[in-house]
N, C-alpha and C positions, 0 to 999 in steps of 0.2 A: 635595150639592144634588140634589134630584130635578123634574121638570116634573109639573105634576097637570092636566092639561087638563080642562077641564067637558065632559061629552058627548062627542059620536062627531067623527072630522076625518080626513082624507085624507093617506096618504103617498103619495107620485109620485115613483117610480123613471122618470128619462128622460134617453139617452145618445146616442152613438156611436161606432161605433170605423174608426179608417182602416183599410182593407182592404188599401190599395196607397197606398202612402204618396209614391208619386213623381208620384201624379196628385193635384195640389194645385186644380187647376183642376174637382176634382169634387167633392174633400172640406174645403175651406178657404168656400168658399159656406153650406155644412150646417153648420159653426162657426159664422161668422157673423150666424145666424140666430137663435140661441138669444138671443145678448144682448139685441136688439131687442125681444123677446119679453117677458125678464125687466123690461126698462126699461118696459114698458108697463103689466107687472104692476104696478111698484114704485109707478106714476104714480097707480095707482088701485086703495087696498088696497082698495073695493067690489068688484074682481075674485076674491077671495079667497082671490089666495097670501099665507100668513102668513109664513113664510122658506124661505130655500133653502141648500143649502154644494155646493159643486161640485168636484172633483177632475179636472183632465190628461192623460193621458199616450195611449198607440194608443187606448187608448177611454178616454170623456170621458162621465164620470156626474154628475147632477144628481141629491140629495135634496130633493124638493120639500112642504112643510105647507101643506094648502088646509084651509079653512072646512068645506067638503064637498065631496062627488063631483060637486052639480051644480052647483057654482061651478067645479069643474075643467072640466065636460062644456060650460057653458055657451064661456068663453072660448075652449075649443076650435073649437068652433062660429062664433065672433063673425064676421060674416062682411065687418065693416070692420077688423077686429086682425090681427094680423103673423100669426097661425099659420095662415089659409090659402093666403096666398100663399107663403109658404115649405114646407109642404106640395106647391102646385102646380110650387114653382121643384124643390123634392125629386125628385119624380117626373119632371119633365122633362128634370132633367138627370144624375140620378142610375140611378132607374127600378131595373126586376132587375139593373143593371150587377156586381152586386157591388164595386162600387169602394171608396161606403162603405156602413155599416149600421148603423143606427137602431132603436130598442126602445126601451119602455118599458113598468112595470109599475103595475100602481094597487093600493092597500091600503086599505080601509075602516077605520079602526080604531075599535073600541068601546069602553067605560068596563071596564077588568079583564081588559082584551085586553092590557095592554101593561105593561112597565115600564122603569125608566131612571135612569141614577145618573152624576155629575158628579163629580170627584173633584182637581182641580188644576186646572181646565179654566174658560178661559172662558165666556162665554153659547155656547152649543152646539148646533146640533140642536134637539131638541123643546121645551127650554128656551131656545134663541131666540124660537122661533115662540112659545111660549107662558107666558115666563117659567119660574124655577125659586121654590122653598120649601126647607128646609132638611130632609133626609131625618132625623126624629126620630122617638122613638115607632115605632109598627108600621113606620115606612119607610126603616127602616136597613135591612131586607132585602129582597129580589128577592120573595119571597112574600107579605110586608107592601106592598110596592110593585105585586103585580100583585092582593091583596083590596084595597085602595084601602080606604078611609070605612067600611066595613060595621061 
């Protein structure tokens, strides 16, 4: 199975990792916060996260599919939605502490920019966010999958 998205959509790289894991009362808040967020997103796919998968452990990553960059940019921004007062809660009780640490990365992707292959696997990743199709024809390979339609 392979995912064929129409047009250009946003990958969102966004984490953290405990620094000092015996201050819970610095880094268990910045957890916290993430879910809130995603519940808001899930509330209102006109926000335009399309899916997410999330991984555990000292650092705790988030693969995230938006519509585009200024539906990502937009929600960041909202200034009635969760992500800036946890933002503000971030910084004030976190701040340069080093205690924990937070990143994230943004990816524009474009049509021929990408490819992707499913293989025992449930709905997944970019074939969550955007359905899969059956990899036949030119898209049994990584090269057929990343000339797409031409």
């Amino acid at each position: 199975m392979t995912a064929r998205p129409e047009g250009e959509f946003v990958v969102f790289l966004i984490g953290m990792r405990i620094n000092k894991p015996w201050k819970v009362h610095k880094w268990l808040p910045v957890a916290l916060a993430m879910p809130r967020m995603l519940k808001e997103l899930q509330a209102d796919p006109e926000l335009g996260l399309l899916h997410y998968e999330q991984w555990f452990g000292r650092t705790i990553i988030l693969v995230q599919y938006w519509k585009s960059f200024e539906h990502l940019e937009q929600f960041a921004g909202m200034k009635e939605g969760e992500h800036p007062p946890a933002w503000a809660q971030f910084n004030k009780r976190v701040g340069s502490s080093g205690d924990v640490g937070i990143w994230h990365e943004t990816y524009v992707v474009r049509p021929g920019q990408y490819e992707n292959i499913y293989h025992n696997m449930p709905q997944f990743g970019l074939a969550k966010a955007f359905g899969s199709v059956e990899a036949e024809g030119r898209h049994t390979t990584a090269r057929g999958r990343l000339e797409g339609e031409k």
